[in-house]
N, CA and C atoms of all chains as a GROMACS GRO file, in nm:
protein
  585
    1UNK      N    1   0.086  -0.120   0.000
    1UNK     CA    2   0.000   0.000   0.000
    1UNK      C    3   0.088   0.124   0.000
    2UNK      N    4   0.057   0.210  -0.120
    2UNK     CA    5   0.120   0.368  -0.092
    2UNK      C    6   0.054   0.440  -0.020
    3UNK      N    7   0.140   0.532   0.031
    3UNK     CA    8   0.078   0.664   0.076
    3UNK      C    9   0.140   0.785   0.082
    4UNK      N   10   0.089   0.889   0.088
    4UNK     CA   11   0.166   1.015   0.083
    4UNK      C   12   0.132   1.102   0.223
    5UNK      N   13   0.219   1.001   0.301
    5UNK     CA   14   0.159   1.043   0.478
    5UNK      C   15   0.317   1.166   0.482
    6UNK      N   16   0.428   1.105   0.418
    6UNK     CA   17   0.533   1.249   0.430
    6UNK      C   18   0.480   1.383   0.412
    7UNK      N   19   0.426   1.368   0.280
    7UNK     CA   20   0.376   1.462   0.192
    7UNK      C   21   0.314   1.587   0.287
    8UNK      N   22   0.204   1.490   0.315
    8UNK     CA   23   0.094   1.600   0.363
    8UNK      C   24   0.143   1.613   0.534
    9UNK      N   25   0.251   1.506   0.561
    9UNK     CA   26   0.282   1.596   0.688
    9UNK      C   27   0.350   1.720   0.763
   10UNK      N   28   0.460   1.676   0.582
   10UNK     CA   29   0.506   1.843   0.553
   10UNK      C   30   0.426   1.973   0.503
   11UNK      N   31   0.332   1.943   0.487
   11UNK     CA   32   0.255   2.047   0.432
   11UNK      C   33   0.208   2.108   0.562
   12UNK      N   34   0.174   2.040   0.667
   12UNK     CA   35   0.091   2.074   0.795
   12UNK      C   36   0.232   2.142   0.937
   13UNK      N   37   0.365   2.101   0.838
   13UNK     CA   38   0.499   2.166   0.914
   13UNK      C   39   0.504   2.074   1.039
   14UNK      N   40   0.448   1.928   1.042
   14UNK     CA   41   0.487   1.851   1.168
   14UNK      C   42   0.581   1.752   1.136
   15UNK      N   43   0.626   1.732   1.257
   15UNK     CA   44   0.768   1.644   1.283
   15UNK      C   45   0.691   1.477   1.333
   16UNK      N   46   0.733   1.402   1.255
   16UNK     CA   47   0.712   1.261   1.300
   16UNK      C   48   0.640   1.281   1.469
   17UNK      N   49   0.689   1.316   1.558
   17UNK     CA   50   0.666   1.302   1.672
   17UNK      C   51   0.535   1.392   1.691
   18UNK      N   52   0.458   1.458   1.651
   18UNK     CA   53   0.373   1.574   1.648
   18UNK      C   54   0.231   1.462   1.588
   19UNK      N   55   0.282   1.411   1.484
   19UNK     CA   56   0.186   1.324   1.382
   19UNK      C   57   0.119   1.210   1.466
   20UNK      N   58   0.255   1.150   1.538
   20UNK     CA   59   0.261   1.002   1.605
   20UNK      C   60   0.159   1.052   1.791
   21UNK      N   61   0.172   1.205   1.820
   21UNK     CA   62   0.114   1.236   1.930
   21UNK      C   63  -0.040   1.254   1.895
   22UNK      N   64  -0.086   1.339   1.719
   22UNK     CA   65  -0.261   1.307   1.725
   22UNK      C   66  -0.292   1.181   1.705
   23UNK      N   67  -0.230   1.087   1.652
   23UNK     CA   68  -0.243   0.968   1.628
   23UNK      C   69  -0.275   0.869   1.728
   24UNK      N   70  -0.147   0.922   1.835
   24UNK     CA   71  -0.171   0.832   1.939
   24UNK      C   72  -0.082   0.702   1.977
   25UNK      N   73   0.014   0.704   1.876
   25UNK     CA   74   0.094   0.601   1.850
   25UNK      C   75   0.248   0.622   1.864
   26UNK      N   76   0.336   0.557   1.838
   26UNK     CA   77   0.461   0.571   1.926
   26UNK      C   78   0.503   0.688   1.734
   27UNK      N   79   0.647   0.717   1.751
   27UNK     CA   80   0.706   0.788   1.629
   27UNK      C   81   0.733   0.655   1.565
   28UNK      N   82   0.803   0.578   1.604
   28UNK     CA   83   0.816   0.473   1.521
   28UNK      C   84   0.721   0.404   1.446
   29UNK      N   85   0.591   0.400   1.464
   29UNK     CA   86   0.484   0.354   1.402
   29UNK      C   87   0.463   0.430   1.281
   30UNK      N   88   0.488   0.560   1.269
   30UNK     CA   89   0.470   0.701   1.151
   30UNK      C   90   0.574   0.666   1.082
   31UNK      N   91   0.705   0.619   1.145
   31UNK     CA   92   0.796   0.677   1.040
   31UNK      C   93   0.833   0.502   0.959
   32UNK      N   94   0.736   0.394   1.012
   32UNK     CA   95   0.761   0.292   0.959
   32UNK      C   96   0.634   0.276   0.795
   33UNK      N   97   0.520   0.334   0.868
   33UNK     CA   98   0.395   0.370   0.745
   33UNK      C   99   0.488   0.452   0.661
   34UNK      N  100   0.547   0.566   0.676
   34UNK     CA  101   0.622   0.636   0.545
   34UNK      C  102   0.690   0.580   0.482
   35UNK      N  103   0.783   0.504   0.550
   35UNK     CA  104   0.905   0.415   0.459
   35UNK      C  105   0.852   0.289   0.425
   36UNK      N  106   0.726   0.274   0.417
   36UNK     CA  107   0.634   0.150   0.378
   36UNK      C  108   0.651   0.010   0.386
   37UNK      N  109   0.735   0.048   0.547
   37UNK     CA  110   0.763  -0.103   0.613
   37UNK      C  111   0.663  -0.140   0.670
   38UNK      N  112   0.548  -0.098   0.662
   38UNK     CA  113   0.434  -0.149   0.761
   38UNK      C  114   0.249  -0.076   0.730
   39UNK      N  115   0.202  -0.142   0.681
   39UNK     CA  116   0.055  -0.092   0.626
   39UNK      C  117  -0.018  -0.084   0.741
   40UNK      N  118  -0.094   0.046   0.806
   40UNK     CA  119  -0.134   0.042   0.907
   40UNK      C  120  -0.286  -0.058   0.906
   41UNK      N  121  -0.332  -0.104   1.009
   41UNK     CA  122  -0.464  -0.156   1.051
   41UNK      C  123  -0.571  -0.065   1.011
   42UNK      N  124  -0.671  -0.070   0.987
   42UNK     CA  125  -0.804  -0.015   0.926
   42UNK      C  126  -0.858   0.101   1.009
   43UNK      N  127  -0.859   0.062   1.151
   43UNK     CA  128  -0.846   0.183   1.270
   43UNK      C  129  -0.789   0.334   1.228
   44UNK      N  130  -0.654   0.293   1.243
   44UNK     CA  131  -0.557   0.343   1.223
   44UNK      C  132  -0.562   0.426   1.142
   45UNK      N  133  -0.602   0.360   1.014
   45UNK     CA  134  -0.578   0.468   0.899
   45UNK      C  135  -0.694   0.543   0.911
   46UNK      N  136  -0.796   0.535   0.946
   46UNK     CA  137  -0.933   0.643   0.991
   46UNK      C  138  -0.917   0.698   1.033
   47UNK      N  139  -0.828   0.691   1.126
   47UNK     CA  140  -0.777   0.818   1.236
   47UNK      C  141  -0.658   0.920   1.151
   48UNK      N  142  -0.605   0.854   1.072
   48UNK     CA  143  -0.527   0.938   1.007
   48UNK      C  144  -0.583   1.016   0.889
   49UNK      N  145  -0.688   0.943   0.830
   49UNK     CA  146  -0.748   1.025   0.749
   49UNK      C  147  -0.860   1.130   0.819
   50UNK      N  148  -0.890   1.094   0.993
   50UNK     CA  149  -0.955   1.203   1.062
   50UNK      C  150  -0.852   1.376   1.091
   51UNK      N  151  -0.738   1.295   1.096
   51UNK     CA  152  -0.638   1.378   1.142
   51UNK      C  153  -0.586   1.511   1.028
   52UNK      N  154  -0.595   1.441   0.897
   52UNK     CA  155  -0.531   1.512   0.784
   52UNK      C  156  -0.682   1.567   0.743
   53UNK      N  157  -0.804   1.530   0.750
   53UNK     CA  158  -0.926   1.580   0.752
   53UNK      C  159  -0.983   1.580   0.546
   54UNK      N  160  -0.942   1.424   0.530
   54UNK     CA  161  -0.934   1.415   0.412
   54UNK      C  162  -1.021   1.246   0.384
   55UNK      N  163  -1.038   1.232   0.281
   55UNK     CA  164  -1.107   1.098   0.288
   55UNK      C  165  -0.939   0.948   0.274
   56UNK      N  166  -1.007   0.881   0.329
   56UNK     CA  167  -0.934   0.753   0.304
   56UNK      C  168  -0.814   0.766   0.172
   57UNK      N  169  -0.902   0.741   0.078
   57UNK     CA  170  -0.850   0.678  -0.050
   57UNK      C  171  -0.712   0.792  -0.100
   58UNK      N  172  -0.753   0.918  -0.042
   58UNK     CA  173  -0.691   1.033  -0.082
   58UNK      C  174  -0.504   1.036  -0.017
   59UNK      N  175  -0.539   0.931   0.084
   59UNK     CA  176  -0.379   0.901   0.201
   59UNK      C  177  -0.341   0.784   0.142
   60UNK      N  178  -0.460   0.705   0.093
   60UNK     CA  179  -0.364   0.577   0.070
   60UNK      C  180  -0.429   0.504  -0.041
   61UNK      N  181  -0.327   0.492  -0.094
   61UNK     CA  182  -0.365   0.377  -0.238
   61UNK      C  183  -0.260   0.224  -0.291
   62UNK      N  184  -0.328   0.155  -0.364
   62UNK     CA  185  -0.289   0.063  -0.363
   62UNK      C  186  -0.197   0.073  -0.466
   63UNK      N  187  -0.076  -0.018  -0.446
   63UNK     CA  188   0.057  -0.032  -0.508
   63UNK      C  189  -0.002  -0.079  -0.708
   64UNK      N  190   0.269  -0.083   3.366
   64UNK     CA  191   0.377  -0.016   3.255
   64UNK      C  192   0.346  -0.066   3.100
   65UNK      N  193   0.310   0.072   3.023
   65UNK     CA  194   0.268   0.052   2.907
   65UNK      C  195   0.472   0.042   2.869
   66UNK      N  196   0.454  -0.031   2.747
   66UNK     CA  197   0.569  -0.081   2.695
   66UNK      C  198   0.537  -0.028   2.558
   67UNK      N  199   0.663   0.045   2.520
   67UNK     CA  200   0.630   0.170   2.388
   67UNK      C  201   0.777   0.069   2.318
   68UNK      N  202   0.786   0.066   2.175
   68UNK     CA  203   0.817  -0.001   2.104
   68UNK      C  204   1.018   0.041   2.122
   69UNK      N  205   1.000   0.162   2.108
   69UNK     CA  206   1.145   0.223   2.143
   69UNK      C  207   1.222   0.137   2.288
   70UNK      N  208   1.132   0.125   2.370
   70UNK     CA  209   1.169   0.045   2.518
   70UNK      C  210   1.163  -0.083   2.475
   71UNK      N  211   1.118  -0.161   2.393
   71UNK     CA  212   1.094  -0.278   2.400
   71UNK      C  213   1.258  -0.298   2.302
   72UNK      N  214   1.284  -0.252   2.216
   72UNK     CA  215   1.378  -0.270   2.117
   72UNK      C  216   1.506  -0.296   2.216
   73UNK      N  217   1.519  -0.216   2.330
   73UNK     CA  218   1.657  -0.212   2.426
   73UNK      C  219   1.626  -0.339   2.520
   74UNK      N  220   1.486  -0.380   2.564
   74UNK     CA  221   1.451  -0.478   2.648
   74UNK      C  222   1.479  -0.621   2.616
   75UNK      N  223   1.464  -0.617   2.499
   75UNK     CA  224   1.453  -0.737   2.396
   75UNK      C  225   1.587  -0.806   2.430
   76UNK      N  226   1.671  -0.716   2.426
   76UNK     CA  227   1.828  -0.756   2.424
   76UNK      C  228   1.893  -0.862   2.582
   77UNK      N  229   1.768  -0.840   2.661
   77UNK     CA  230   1.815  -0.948   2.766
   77UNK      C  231   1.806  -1.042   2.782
   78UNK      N  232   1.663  -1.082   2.722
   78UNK     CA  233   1.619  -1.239   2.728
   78UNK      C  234   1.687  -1.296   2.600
   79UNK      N  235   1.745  -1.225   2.519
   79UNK     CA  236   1.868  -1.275   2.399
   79UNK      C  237   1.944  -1.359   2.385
   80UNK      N  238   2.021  -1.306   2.521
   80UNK     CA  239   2.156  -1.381   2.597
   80UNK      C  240   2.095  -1.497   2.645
   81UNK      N  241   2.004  -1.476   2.758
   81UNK     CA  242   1.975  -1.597   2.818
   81UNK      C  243   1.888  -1.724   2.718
   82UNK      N  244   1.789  -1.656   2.664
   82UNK     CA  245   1.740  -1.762   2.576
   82UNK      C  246   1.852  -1.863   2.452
   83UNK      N  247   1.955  -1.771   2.422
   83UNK     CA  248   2.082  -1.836   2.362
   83UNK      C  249   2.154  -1.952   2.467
   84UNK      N  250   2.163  -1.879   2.600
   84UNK     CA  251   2.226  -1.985   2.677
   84UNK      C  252   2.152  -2.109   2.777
   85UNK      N  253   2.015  -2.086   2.711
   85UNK     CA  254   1.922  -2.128   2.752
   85UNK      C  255   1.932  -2.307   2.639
   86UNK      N  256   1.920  -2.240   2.522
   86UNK     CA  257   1.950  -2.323   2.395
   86UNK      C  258   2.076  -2.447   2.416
   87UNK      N  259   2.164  -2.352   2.488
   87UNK     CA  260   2.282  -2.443   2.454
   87UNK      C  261   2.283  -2.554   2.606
   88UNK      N  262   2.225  -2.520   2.667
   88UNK     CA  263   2.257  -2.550   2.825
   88UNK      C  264   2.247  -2.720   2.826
   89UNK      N  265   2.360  -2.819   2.828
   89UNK     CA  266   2.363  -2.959   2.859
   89UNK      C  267   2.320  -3.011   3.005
   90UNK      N  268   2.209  -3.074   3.018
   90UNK     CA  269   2.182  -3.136   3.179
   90UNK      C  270   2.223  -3.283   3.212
   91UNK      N  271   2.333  -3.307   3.324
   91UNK     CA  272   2.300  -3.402   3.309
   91UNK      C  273   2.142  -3.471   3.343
   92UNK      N  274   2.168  -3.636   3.342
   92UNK     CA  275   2.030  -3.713   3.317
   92UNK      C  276   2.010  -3.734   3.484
   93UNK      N  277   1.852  -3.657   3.435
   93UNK     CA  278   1.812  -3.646   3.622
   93UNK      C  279   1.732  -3.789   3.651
   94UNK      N  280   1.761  -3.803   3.793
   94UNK     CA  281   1.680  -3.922   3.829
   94UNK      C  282   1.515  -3.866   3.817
   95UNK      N  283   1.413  -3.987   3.738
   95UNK     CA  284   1.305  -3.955   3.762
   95UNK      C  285   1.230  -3.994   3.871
   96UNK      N  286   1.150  -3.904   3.948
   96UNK     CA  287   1.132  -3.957   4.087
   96UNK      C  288   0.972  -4.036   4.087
   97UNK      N  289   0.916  -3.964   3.960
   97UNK     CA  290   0.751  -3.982   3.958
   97UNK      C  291   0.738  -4.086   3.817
   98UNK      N  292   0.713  -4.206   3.770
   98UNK     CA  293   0.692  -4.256   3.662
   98UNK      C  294   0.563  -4.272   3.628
   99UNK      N  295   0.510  -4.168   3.548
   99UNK     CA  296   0.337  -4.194   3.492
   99UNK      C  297   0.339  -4.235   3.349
  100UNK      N  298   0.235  -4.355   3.347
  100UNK     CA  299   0.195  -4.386   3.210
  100UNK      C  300   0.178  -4.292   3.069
  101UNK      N  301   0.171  -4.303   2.954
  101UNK     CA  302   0.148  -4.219   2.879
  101UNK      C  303   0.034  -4.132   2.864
  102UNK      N  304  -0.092  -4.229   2.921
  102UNK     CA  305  -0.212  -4.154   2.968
  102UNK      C  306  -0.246  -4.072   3.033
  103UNK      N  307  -0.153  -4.108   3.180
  103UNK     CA  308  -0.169  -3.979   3.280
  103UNK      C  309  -0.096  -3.865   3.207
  104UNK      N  310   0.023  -3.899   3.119
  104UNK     CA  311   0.074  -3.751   3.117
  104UNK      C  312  -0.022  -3.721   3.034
  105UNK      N  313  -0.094  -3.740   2.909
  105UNK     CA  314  -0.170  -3.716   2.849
  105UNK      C  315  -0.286  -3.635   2.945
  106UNK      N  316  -0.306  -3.656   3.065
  106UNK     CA  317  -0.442  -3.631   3.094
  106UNK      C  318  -0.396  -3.506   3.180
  107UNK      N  319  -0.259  -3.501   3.209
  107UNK     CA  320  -0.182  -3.350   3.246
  107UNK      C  321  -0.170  -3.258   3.161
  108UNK      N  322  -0.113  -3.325   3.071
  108UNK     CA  323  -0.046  -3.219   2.981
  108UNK      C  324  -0.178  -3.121   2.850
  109UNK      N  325  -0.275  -3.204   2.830
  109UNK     CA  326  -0.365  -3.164   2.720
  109UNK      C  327  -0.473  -3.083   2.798
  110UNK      N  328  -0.559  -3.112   2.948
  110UNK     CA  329  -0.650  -3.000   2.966
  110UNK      C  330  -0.524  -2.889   3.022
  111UNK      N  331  -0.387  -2.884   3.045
  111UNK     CA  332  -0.316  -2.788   3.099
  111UNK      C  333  -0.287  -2.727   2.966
  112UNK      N  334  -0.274  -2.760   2.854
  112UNK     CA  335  -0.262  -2.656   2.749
  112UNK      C  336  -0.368  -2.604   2.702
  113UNK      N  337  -0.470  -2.669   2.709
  113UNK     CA  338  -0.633  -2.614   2.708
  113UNK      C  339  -0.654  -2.450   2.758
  114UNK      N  340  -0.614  -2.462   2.935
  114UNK     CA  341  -0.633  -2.408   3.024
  114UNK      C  342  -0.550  -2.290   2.972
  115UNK      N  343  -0.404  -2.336   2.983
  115UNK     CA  344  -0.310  -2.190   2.948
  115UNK      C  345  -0.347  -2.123   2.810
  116UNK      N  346  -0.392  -2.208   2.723
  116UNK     CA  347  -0.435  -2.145   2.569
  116UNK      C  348  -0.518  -2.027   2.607
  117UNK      N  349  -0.617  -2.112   2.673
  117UNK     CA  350  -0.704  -1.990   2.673
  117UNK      C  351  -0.658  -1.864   2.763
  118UNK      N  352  -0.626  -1.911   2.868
  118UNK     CA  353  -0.580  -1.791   2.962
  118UNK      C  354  -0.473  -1.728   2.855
  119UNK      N  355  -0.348  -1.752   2.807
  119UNK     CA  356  -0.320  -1.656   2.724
  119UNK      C  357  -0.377  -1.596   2.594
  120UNK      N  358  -0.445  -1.683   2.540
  120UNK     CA  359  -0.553  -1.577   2.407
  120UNK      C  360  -0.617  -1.450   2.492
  121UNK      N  361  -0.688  -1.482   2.613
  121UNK     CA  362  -0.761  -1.421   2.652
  121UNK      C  363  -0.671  -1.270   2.646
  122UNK      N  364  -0.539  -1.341   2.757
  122UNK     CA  365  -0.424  -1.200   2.789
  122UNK      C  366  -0.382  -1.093   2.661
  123UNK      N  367  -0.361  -1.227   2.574
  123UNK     CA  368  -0.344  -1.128   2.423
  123UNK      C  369  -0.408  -1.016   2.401
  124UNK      N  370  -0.525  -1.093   2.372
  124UNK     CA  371  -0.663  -0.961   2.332
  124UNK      C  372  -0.623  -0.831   2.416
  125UNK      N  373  -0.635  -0.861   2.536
  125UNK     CA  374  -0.607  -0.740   2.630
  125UNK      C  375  -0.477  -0.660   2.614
  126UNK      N  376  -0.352  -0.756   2.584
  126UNK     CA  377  -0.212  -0.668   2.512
  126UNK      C  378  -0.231  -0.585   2.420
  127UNK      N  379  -0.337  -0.623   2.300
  127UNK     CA  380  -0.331  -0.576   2.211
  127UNK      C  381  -0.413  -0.486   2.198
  128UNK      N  382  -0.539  -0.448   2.263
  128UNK     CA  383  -0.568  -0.313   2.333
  128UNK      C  384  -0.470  -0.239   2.404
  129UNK      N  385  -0.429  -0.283   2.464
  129UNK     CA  386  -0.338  -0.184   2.511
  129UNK      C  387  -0.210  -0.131   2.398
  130UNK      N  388  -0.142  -0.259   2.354
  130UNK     CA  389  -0.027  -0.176   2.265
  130UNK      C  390  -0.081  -0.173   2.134
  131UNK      N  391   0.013  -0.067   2.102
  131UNK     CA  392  -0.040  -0.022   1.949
  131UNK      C  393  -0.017  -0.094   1.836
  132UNK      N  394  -0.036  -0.059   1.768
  132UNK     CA  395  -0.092  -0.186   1.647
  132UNK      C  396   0.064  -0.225   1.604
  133UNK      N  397   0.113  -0.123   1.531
  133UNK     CA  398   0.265  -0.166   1.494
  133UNK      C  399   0.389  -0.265   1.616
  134UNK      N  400   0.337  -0.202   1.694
  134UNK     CA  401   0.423  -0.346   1.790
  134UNK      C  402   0.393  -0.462   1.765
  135UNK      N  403   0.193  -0.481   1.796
  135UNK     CA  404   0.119  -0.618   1.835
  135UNK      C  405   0.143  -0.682   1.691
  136UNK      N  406   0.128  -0.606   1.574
  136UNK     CA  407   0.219  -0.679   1.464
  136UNK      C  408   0.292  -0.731   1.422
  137UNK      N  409   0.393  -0.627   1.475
  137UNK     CA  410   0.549  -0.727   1.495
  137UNK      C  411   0.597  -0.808   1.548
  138UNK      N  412   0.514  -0.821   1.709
  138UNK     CA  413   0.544  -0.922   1.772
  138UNK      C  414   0.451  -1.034   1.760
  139UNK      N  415   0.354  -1.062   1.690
  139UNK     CA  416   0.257  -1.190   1.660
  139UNK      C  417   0.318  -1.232   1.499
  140UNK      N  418   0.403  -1.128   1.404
  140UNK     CA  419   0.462  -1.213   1.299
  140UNK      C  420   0.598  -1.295   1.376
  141UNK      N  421   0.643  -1.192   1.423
  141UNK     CA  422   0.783  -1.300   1.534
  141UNK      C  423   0.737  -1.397   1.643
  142UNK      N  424   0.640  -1.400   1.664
  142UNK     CA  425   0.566  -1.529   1.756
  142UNK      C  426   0.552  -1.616   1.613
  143UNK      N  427   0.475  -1.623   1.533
  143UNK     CA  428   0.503  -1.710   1.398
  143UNK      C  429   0.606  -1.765   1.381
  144UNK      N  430   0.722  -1.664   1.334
  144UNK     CA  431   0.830  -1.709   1.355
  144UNK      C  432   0.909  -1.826   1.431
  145UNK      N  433   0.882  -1.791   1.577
  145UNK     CA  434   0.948  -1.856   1.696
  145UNK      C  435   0.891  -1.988   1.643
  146UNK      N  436   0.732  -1.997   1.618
  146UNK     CA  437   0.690  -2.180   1.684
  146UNK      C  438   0.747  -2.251   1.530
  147UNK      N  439   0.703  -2.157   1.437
  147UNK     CA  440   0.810  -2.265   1.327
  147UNK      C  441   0.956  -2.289   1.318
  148UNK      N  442   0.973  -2.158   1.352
  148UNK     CA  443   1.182  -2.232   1.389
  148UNK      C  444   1.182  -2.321   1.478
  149UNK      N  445   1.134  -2.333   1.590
  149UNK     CA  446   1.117  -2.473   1.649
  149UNK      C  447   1.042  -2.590   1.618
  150UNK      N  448   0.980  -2.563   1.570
  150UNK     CA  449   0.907  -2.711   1.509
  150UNK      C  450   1.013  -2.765   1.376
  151UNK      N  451   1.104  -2.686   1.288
  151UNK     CA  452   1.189  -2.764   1.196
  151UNK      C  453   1.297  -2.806   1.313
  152UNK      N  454   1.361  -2.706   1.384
  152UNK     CA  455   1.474  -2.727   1.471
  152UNK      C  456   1.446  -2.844   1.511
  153UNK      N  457   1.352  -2.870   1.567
  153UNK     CA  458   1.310  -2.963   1.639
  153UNK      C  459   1.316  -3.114   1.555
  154UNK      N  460   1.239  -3.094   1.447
  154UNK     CA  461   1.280  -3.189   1.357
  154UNK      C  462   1.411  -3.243   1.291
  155UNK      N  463   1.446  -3.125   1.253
  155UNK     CA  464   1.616  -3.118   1.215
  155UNK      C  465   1.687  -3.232   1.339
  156UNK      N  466   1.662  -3.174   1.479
  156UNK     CA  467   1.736  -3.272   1.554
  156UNK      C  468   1.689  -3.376   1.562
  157UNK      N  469   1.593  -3.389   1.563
  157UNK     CA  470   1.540  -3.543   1.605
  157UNK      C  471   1.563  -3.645   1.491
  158UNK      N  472   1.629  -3.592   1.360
  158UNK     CA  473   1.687  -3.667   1.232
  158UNK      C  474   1.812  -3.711   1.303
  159UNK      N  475   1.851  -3.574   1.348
  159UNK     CA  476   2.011  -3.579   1.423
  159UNK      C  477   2.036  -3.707   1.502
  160UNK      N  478   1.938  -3.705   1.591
  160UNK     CA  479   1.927  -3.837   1.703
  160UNK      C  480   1.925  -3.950   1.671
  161UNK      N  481   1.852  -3.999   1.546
  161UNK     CA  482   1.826  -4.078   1.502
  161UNK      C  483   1.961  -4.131   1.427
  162UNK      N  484   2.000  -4.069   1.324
  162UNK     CA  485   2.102  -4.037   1.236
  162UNK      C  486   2.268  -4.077   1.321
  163UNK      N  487   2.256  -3.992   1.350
  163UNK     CA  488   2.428  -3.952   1.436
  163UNK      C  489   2.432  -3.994   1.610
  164UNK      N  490   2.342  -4.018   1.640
  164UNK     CA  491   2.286  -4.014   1.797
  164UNK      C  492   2.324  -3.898   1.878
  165UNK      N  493   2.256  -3.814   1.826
  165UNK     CA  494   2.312  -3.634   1.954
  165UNK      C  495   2.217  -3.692   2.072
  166UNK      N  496   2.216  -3.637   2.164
  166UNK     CA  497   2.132  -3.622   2.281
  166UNK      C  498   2.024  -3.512   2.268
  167UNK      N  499   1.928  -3.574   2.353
  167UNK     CA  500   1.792  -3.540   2.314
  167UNK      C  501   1.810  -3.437   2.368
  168UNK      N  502   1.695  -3.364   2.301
  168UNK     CA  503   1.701  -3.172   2.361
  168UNK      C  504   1.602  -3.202   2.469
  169UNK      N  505   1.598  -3.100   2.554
  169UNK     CA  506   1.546  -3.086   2.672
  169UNK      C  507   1.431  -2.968   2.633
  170UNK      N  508   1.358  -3.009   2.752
  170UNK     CA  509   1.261  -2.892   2.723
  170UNK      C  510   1.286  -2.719   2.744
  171UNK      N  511   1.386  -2.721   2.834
  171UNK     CA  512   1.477  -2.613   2.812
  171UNK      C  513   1.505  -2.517   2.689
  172UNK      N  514   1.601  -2.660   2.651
  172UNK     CA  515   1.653  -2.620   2.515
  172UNK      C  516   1.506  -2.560   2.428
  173UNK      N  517   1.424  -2.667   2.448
  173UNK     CA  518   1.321  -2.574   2.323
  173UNK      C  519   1.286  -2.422   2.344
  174UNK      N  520   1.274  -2.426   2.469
  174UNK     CA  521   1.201  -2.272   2.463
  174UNK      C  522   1.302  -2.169   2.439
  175UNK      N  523   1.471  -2.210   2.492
  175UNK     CA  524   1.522  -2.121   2.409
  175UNK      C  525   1.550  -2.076   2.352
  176UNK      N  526   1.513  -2.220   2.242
  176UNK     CA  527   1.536  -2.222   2.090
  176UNK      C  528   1.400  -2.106   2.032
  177UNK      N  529   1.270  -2.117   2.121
  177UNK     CA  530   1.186  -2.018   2.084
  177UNK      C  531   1.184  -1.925   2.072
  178UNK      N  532   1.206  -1.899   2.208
  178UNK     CA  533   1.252  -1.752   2.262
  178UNK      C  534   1.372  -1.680   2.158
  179UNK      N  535   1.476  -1.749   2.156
  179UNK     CA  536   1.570  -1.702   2.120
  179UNK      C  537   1.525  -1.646   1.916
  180UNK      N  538   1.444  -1.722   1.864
  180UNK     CA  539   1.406  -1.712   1.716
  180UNK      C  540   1.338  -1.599   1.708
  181UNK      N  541   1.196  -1.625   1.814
  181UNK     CA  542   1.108  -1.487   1.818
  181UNK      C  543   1.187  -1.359   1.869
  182UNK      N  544   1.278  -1.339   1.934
  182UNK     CA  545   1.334  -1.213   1.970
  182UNK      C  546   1.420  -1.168   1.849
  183UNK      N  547   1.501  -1.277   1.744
  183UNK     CA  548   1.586  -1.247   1.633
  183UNK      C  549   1.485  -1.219   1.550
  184UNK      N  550   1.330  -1.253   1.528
  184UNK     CA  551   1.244  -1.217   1.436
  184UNK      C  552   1.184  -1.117   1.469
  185UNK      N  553   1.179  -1.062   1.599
  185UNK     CA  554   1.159  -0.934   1.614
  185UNK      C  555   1.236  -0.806   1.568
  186UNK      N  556   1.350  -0.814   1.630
  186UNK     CA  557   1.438  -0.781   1.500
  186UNK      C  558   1.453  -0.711   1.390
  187UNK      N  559   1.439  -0.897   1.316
  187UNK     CA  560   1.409  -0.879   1.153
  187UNK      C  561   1.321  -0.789   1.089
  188UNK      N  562   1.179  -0.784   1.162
  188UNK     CA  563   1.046  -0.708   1.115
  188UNK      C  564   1.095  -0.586   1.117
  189UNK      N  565   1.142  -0.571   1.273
  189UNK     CA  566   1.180  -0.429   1.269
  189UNK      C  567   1.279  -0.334   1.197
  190UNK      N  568   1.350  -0.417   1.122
  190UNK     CA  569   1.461  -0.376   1.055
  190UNK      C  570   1.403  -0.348   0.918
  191UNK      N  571   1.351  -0.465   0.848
  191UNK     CA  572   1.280  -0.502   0.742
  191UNK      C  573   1.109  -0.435   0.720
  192UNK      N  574   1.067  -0.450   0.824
  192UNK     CA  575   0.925  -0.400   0.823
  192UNK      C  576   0.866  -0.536   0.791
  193UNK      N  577   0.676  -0.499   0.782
  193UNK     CA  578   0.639  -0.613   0.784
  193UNK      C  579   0.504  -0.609   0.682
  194UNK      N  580   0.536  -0.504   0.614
  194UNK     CA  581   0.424  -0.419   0.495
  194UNK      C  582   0.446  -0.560   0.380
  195UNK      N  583   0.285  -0.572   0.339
  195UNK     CA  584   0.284  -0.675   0.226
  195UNK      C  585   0.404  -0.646   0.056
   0.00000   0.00000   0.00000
């Protein structure tokens, strides 16, 4: 699964640790979804698409 | 104590050692003091894995509410890990025994052989990731 979670986190001027605090999740969890060692759980990505205030499909798409 | 993935990565590194020297550890052959049929152990050993199954599924669920997803991931693909490196290991030796005559592993030895796989496959994920 791609995503453009860097992208738009630079756009919003936050640091891994800022992302991983609305999220709720450790930094390592953010910076493993970016380098696409790890596809988050279905939860997860709701909350991130609550967070960036965007729909699903728009954060993440399929390879 | 919630256990955050950064802490677990430095924690990991203790039961390492020991589960390695856990692996290697030779006993001698203890006197057995209790001799039960194959049945009784059967009738020990199968509702006691029953019992612990469930009591740990149950514990799981509750880990995994608590920790966050990218850990409980990593550490249930490296639990995978662990029971199949021991189930070939296991096989592997018991060719051995047969074959060459090594001495039988102990139950010891297995779990360190577990332990010791799932903590190197923890690791791995983490190094590697665990994205399809």
């Amino acid at each position: 699964v791609n995503n453009n979670l860097k992208v738009l986190r630079a756009m919003h001027n936050w640091s891994q640790q800022d992302l991983a605090d609305r999220l709720g999740v450790s930094r390592q969890s953010v910076n493993a979804i970016e380098k696409g060692r790890y596809d988050p759980s279905l939860p997860l990505a709701f909350t991130i698409a609550d967070v960036f205030g965007l729909p699903i499909e728009d954060i993440f798409s399929r390879e | 104590m919630k256990m955050g993935i950064n802490r677990l990565d430095w924690f990991l590194i203790l039961p390492l050692g020991a589960s390695a020297a856990m692996a290697a550890e030779i006993d001698p052959p203890r006197e057995t003091v209790l001799a039960i049929a194959p049945w009784e152990q059967a009738a020990i050993l199968v509702p006691m894995t029953l019992l612990v199954g469930v009591i740990i599924a149950i514990l799981t669920a509750l880990d995994r509410r608590c920790s966050e997803d990218y850990l409980f991931q990593i550490m249930a693909n490296a639990a995978l890990v662990g029971v199949a490196v021991s189930m070939v290991i296991h096989l592997i030796w018991l060719i051995g025994t047969k074959a060459y005559g090594l001495p039988d592993l102990s139950a010891e030895n297995m779990v360190g052989v577990t332990t010791l796989a799932w903590i190197i496959s923890y690791y791995w994920f983490r190094l590697k990731g665990i994205a399809r």
